[in-house]
N, C-alpha and C positions, 0 to 999 in steps of 0.2 A: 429520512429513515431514522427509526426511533434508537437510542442508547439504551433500552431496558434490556438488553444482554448485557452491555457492560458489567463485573462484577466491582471495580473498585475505581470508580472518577473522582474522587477526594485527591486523591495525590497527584503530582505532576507528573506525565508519561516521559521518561527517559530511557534513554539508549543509545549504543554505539554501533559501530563495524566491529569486527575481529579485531583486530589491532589495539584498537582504542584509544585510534590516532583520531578518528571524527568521534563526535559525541552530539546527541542533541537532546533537546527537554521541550516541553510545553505544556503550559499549565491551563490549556482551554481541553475541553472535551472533544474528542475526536468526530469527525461528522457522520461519520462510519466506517465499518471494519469490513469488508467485503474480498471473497474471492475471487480472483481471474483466473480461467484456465483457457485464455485466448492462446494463440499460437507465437506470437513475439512474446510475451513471458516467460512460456515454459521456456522459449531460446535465449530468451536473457538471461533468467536465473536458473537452468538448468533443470528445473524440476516439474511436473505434472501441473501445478499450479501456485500461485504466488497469494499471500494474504497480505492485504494490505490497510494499514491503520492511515486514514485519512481526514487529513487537518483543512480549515480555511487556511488562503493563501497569506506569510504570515503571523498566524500562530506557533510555527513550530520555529525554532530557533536553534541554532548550530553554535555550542558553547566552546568547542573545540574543534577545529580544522574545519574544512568544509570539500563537499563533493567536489569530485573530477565528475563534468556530462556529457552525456550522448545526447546527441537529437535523433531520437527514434522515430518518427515521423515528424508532420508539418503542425499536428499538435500535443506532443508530450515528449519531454525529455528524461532519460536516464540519469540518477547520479552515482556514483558508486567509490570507494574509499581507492586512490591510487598507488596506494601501500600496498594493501592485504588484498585488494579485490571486491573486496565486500558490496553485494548490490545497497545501497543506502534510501534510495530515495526516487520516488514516479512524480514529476511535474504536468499537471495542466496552466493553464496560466490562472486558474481560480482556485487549484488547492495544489496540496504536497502531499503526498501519501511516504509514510514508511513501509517496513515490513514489520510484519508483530514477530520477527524472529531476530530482528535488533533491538527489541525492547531486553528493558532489564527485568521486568516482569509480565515475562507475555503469558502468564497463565491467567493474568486478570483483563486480557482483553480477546474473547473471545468475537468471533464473527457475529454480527447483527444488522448487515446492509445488505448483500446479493450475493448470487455467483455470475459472471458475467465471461462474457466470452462461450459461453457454453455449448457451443457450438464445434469449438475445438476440444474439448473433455475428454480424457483419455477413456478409452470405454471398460477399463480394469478398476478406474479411481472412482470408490464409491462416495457419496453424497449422503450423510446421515443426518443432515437438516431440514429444516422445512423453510428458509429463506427463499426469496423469490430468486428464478433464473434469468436470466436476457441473453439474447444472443450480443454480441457484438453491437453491431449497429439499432440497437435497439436499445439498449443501454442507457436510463435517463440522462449518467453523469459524461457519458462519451459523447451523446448527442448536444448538450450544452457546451461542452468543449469545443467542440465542430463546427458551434453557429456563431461561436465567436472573431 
């Protein structure tokens, strides 16, 4: 999936949790910024659906504390700030994704990968993009995770 949404990949993406007890940075370009509105999300992080900025496994780097994790399933784990609560971080074992609402300038990294999960989408939350959708298991980057 291409970065021609990104508006600003010059700088290195950083961000914290609430607290500002974890901190992380990376200076490679994210592989994409995609939405889930699967149904272990929305129960993770409370909300309709979760955006997520994601890195090869790796490139992103924890310059200050580091997540407390869940093992959400048999392939991706939770990480989340054990302070403040803060959701931090989605692992596959070949990328890391954040949230672009840990970033410290999430206005420059707008969605340009998928919605996924879509299947669970709340039917009030509207969709004003034209990114592609997947269901769940359909989903290129869930399917690659699965065959590993």
């Amino acid at each position: 999936m291409l970065n021609n949404r990104v508006v600003n990949t010059e700088q290195p993406i950083t961000g914290s949790c609430l607290c500002e007890k974890i901190k992380f940075t990376s200076a490679s370009k994210p592989k994409w910024i995609s939405v889930c509105h699967c149904r272990r999300c929305q129960r993770a992080y409370g909300n309709t659906s979760a955006i997520f900025v994601a890195f090869k496994k790796g490139d992103l780097k924890f310059t200050s504390g580091s997540p407390k994790f869940y093992q959400s399933s048999k392939i991706a784990k939770r990480g989340f700030c054990s302070e403040c609560g803060s959701p931090i971080l989605f692992s596959y074992e070949t990328l890391d994704a954040v949230f672009v609402g840990n970033l410290d300038d999430p206005e420059y990294w707008q969605p340009n990968g998928c919605h996924l999960g879509i299947e669970s989408q709340i039917s009030w939350e509207t969709i004003f993009d034209d990114l592609p959708r997947y269901r769940t298991e359909d989903d290129p980057t869930f399917i690659e995770a699965n065959s590993k």
